[in-house]
N, C-alpha and C positions, 0 to 999 in steps of 0.2 A: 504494500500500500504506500503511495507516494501522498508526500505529504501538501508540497504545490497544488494552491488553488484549493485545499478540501478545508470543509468549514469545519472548525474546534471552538468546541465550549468547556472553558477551563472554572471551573465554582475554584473558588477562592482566590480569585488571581489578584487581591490587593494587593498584598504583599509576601513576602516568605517563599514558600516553594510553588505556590500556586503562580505567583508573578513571574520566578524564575522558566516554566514551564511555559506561560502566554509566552512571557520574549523570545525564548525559544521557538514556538514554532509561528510564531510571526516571522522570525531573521528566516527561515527555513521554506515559506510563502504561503503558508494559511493564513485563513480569514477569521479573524480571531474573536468569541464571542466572550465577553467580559459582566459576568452578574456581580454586582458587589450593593455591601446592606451599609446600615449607619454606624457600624463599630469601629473602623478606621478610616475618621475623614481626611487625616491628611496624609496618608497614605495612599486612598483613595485619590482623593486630589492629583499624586503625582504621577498615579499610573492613568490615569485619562488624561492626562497630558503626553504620556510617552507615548500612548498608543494614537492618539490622536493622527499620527504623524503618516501614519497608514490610510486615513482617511474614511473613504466605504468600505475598506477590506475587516475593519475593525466595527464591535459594534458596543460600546459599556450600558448597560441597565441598572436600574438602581430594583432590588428586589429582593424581599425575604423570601429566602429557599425554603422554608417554615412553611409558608404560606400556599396551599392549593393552588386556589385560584391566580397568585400571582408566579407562581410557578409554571402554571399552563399559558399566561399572558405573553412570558420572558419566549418559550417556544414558537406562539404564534409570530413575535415580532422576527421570530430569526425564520418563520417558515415565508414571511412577507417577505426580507430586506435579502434574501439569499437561496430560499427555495431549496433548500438541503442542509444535512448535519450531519456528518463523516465520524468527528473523532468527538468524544464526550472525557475529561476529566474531571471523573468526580471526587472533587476534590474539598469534601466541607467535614468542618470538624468543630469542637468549644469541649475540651479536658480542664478542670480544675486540678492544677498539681495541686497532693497534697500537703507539700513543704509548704504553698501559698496559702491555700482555702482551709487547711484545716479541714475536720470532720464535716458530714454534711449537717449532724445536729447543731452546729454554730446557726444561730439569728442571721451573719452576716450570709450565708451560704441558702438561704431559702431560696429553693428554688433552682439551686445549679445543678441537679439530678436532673429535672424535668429539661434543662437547657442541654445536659450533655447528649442526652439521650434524641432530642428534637433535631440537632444540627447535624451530632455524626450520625446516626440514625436513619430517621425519621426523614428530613432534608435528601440525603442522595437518595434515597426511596421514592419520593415526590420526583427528581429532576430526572431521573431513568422511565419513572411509570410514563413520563408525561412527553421525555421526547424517545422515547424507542421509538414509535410508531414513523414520525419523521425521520430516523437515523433510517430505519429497514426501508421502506421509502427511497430511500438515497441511493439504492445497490449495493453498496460497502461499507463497514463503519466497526468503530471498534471503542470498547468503554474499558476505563482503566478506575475503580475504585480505591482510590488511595485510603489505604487504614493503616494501622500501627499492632506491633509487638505487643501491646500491651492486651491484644485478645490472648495472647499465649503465657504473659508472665504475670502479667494482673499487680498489683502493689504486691508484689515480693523481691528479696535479693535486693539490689543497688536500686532497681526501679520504682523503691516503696515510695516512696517518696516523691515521686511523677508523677505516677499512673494513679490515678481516681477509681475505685472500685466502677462507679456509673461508666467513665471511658472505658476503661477495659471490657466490661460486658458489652459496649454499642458496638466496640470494632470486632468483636467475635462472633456478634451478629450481623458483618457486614459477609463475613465468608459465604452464610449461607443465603445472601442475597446475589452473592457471585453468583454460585450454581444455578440459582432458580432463573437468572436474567439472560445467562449463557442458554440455556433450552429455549427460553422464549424468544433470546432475538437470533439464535441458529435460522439457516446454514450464513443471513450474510452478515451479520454483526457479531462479533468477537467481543466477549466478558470478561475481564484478566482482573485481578486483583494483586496493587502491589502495596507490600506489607512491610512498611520501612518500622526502622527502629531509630536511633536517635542520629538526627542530623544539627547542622549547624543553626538552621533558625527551627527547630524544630525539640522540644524538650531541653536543649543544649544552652549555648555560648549564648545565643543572641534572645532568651528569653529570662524573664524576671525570676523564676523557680530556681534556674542554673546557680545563681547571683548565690542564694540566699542557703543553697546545700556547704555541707563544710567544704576543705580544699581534700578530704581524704574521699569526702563521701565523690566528690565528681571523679576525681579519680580510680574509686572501686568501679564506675558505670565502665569508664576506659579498659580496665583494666579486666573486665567478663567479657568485655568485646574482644571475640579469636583475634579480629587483624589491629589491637590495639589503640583506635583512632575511636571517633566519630566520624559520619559520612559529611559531604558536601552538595551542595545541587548538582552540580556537576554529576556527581555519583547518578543522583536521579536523573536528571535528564535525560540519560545516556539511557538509562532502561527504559524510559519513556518512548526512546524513538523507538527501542529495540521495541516494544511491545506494539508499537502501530506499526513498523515497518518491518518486521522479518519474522516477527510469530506469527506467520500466517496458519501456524496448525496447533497455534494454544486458543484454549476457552476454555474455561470457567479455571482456571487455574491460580492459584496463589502463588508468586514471586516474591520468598522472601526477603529483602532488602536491609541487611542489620550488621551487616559486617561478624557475623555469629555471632550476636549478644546470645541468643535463644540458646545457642551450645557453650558458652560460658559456664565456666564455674565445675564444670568437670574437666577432667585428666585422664589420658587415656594411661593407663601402668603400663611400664615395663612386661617384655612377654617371660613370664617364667621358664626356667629350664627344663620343669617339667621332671615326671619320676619313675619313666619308661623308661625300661634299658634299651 
């Protein structure tokens, strides 16, 4: 699948990896569909100004992906201004670290269950139910569900203190929205789910939780990670295209992306000598 000329709807592209992923396949020559809400206006701000630059090729909407009806709204305007939808990243999320929020019985916390659960959840559910139909429509197309590790390690180990019990349970319910969306938009749209673990704006460096963990505690997250880092966009990206451009025989598939955090923490022993003669 070539990516020139095919129209991409990237949820979350204000900023972070969602933004990294629009720029990308805008420099690449898609037509880049931009939903963004009221939580980062001036973020917001500078990314309709970048993309601006593209002109028709580009389209930004202001809309809560929460929202039914403005979620079938956001579709119709892209099935108006462009008449097709090729590539879908769905890319929506709201985790309460717990180093930040504390428990959810805190006062200050009412409510952020119901929030984690609506965004990562609830939100790609709405933006897949509402544009499949236009994606199958198109001939070709492929969705790429962005979730997180945290369906598989939940607040335990190094990750206690990131991962929200509420986040972790939405992205482990995102696996089984793979499969179900993989059958329904067979044979010509492709479902792939990829499953990062910790990147650079993404639980890490460039978020207020990182801040606030000791200098040992970030370190242990490093240090369960097999290749010893954290990822970068970069990292993503690159499996981004991979998964629109050359997995043309993956669907409904999960692509871990964690650098082995997930296999962390174990060690393979020594092979014994053994007590055969």
């Amino acid at each position: 699948m070539k990516i020139q000329e095919k129209i991409a709807l990237v949820c979350g592209a204000s900023k972070g990896i969602g933004l990294a992923i629009a720029r990308a396949l805008a420099e690449r020559g898609a037509k880049v569909v931009l939903p963004y809400h009221d939580d980062w206006p001036d973020e917001t701000e500078e990314m309709k100004k970048e993309f601006a630059r593209y002109g028709t090729n580009h389209l930004a909407v202001q809309v809560d992906l929460r929202d039914s009806e403005q979620v079938k709204d956001l579709v119709d305007q892209v099935r108006k201004q462009f008449g097709f939808l090729h590539i879908l990243v769905n890319n929506i999320e709201r985790g309460g670290m717990p180093v930040v929020h504390g428990s959810y019985d805190r006062k200050v916390n009412r409510g952020q269950w119901d929030l984690e659960m609506e965004t990562t959840l609830k939100a790609k559910w709405l933006v897949v139910h509402n544009a499949l139909p236009l994606m199958k429509s198109s001939g070709e197309g492929t969705i790429i569900n962005v979730s997180s590790i945290a369906a598989i390690v939940g607040r335990s180990g190094p990750a206690g203190k990131i991962f929200s019990d509420g986040y972790a349970a939405a992205n482990k319910a995102v696996s089984s929205f793979t499969e179900t969306w993989a059958r329904e938009a067979a044979p010509t749209v492709r479902v792939n789910e990829l499953m990062l673990g910790f990147f650079d704006t993404r639980h890490t460096e460039s978020t207020r939780g990182w801040e606030l963990l000791t200098a040992a505690e970030r370190d242990a997250v490093k240090e369960h990670t097999l290749l010893q880092r954290t990822g970068s966009l970069d990292d993503i990206i690159k499996t981004v295209f991979f998964l629109i451009e050359d997995a043309l025989f993956m669907t409904g598939a999960v692509l871990r992306l964690d650098g082995g955090y997930v296999l962390g923490g174990e060690q393979v022993p020594v092979m014994p000598d053994g007590v055969l003669d």
